[in-house]
VMD Tcl script that draws the C-alpha trace (Angstrom):
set ca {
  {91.42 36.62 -138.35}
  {93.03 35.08 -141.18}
  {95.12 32.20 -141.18}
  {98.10 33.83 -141.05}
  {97.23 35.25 -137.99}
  {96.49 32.39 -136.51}
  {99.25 30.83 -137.54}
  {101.57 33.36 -135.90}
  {99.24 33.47 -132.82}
  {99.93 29.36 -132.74}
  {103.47 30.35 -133.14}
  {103.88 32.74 -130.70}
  {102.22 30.22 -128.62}
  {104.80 27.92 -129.19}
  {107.40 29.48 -127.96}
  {106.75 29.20 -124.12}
  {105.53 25.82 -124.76}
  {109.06 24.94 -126.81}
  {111.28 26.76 -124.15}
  {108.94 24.95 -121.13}
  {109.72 21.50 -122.78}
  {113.32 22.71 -123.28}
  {113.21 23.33 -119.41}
  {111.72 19.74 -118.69}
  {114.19 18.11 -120.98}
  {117.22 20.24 -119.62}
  {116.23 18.98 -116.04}
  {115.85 16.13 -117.06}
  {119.17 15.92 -118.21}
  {120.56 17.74 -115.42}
  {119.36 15.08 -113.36}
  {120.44 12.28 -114.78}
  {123.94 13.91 -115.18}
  {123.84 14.35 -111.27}
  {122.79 10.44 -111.51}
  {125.77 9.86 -113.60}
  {127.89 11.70 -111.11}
  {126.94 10.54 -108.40}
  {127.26 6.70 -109.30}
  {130.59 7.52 -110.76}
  {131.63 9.04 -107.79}
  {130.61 6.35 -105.51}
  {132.70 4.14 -107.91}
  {135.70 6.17 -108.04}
  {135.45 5.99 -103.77}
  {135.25 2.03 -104.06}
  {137.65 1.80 -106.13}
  {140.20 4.19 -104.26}
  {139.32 2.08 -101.00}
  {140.03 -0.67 -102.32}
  {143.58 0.68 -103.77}
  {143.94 1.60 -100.71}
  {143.23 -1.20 -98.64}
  {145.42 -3.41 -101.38}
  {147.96 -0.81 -101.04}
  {148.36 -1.32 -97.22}
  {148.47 -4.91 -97.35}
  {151.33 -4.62 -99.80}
  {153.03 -2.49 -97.31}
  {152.35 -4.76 -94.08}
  {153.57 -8.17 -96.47}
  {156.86 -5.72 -97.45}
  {157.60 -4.65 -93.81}
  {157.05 -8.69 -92.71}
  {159.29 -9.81 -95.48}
  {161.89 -7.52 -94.54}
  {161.82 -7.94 -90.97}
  {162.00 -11.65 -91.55}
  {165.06 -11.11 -93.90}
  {166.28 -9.16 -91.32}
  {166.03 -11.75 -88.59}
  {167.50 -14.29 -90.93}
  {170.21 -12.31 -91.00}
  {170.65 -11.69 -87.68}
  {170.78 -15.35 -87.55}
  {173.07 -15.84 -89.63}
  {175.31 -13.60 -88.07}
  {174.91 -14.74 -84.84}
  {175.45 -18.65 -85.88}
  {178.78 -17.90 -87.52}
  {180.01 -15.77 -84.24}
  {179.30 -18.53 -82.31}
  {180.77 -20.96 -84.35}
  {184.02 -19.00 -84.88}
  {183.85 -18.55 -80.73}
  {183.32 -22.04 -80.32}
  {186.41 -22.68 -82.80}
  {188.83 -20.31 -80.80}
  {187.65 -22.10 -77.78}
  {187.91 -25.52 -78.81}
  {191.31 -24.85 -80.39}
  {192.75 -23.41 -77.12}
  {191.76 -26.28 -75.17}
  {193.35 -28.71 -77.59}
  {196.15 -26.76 -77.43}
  {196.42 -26.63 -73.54}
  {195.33 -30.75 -73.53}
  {198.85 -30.95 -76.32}
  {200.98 -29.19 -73.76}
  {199.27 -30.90 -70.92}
  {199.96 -34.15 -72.77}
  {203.44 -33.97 -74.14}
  {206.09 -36.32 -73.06}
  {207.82 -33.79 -71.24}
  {205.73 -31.18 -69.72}
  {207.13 -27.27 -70.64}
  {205.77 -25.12 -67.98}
  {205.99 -21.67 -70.11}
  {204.59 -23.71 -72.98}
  {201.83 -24.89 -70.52}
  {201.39 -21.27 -69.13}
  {201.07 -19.65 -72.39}
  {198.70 -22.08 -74.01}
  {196.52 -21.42 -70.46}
  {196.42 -17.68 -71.26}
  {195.17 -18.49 -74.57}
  {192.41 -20.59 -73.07}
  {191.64 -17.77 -70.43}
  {190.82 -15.51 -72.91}
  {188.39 -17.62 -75.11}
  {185.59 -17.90 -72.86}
  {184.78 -14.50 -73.02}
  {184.47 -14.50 -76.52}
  {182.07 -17.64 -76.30}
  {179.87 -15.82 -73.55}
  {179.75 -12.70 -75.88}
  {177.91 -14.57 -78.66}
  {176.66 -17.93 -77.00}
  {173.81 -19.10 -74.69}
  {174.85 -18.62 -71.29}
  {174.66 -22.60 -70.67}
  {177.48 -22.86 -73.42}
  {179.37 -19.85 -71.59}
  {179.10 -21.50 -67.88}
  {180.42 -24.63 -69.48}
  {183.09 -23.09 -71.13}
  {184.08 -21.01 -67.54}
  {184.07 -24.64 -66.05}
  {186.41 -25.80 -68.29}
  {188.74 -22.91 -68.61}
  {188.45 -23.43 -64.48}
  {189.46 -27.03 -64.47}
  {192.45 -26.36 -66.94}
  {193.83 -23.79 -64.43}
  {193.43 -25.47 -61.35}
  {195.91 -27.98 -63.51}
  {198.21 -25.40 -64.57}
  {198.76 -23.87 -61.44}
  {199.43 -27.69 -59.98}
  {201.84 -28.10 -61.90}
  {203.46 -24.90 -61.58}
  {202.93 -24.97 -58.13}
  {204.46 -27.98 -57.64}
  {207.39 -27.48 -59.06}
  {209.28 -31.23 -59.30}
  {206.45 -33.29 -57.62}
  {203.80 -32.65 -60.69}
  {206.37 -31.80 -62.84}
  {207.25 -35.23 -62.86}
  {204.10 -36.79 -63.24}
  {203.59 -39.65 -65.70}
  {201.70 -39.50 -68.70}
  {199.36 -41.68 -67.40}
  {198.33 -39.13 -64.37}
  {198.41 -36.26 -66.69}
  {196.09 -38.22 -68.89}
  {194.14 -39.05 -65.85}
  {193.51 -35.58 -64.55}
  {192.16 -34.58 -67.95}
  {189.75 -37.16 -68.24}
  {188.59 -36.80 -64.45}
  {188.58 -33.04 -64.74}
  {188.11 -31.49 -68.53}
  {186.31 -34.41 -70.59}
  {183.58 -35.22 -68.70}
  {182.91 -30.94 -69.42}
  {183.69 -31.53 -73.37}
  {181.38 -33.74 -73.44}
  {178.66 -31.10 -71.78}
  {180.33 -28.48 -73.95}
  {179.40 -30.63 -77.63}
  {176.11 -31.11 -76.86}
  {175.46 -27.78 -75.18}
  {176.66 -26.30 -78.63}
  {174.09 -28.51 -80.75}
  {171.09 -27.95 -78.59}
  {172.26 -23.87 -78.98}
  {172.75 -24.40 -82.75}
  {169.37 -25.98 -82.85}
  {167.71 -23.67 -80.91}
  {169.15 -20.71 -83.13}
  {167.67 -22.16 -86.39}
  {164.66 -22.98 -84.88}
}
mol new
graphics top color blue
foreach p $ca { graphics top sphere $p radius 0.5 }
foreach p [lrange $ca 0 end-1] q [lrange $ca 1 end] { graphics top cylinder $p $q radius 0.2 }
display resetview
């Protein structure tokens, strides 16, 4: 055999050998592309985790923000009913204590500012504590069981003086006033609180 032949017997050889390391390399490689994958994969699942996780969290701080705005709002609304109640219902009083109080009692005057008043603590107990409301009641109370004395009594009360007029309201409405004020600051407290 000459050395061609040999040669070509060494190359034919070489040919399984070359496609067998081929084979190793190529599984090699496949394997460390299924490596490759693998890790990547793993990462891509951290990472989405963690998206989501950071994802939620930006959701439950969004729902607590807006529920907070929500209540402040609420608040808000509910302190400036009350405070417009309270107005209306101080006013009337006032208004029945100026009737009440004038140097010559006018019993339609009288009755009409009453009506007024009658009216106002049901728009207090629709927005306000129910300790405000029963104080308000009292007082709207108290003013009528004036009114209708002096209705009632036709000349006898009609003819009080000043002085007893100005007595019954301090013995009967102030001493509620006074309840009523600081009723309204411990509710306004307690609403901002």
């Amino acid at each position: 055999m000459d050395l061609s032949g040999v040669a070509a017997v060494l190359a034919l050889l070489g040919i399984p050998v070359s496609v067998l390391i081929a084979r190793w390399q190529m599984r090699a490689t496949l394997a460390q592309a299924e490596a490759n994958y693998r890790a990547s994969l793993e990462v891509a699942q951290a990472n989405h985790r963690a998206a989501v996780e950071v994802a939620e969290a930006n959701h439950r701080s969004a729902l607590a923000q807006a529920r907070n705005q929500v209540e402040m709002e609420r608040v808000r609304w509910l302190a400036d009913a009350q405070r417009a109640a309270y107005v209306i219902f101080q006013n009337s009083v006032t208004q029945f204590r100026r009737c009440l109080l004038a140097d010559e009692v006018d019993t339609a005057e009288l009755h009409s500012a009453f009506n007024e008043l009658h009216r106002a603590p049901s728009l207090v107990s629709q927005v306000g504590p129910d300790e405000v409301s029963q104080i308000a009641f009292a007082i709207m109370r108290a003013c009528q069981r004036i009114e209708m004395r002096i209705r009632s009594g036709s000349g006898i009360l009609l003819n009080t003086s000043y002085e007893e007029r100005v007595e019954m309201w301090r013995t009967e409405v102030a001493p509620y006033r006074d309840e009523l004020d600081e009723a309204i600051k411990r509710a306004t407290a307690a609403l901002w609180s």
